[in-house]
N, C-alpha and C positions, 0 to 999 in steps of 0.2 A: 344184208340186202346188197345186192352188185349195183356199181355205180353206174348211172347212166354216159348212153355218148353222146358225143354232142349234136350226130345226127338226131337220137332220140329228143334232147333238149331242143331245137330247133323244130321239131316237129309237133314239140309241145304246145310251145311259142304261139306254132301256126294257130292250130286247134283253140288254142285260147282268146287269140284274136279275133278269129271267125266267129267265133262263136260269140264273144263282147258286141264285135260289131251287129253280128243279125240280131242280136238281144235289142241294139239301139234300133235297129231301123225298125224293127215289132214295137216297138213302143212307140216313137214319131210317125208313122205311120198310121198307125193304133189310134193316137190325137189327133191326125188331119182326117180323118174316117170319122171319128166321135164331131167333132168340129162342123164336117159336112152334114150327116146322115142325123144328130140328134141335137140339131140347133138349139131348139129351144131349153134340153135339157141342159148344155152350154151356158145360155142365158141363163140359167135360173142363179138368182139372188142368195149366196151364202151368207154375208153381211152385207150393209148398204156399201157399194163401191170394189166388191169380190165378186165374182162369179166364178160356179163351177169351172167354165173352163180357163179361167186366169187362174184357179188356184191347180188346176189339173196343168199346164204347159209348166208352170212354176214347179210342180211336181218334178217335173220331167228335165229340168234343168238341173236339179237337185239331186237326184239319180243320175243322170248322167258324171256330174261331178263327183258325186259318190264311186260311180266304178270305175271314173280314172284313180281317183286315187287309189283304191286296191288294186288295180290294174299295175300301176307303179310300182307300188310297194312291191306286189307277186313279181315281177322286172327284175327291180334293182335285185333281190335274193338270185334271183334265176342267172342275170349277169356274173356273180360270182362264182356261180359253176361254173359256167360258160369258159370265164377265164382260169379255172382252176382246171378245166379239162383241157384248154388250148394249151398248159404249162406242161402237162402231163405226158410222156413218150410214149405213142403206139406203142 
């Protein structure tokens, strides 16, 4: 398999952020629409002092810190190209 350049890694970079990010604003988004539009299912009672939408933002906190972390982790590897292609001679 031929090695990437680091145009291409940088291009990847992009694509994967873009696409992180629209992932996040579809989902918050997605809970201030649910919030608005289906209030009372919102309100509805999971346990005394839960409600669907406490446990649904709570979701979504939890996810989001989920895919920074793999967000990172996929980084930090991709970093190491990065620099091992910047060492490398045309």
């Amino acid at each position: 398999m031929s090695q990437p350049t680091l145009r291409e890694v940088a291009r990847l970079r992009w694509r994967v952020g873009i696409g992180i990010s629209a992932l996040m604003s579809v989902q918050f988004f997605g809970y201030v629409l649910f919030l608005l539009y289906a209030r009372d299912t919102a309100n509805t009672l999971v346990i005394p002092g839960l409600t669907v939408g406490i446990a649904c933002g709570t979701l979504i906190v939890f996810v989001a810190c989920g895919v920074t972390v793999l967000y990172v982790r996929w980084a930090n590897r991709l970093d190491a190209d990065i620099a091992r292609l910047g060492r490398e001679p045309s």
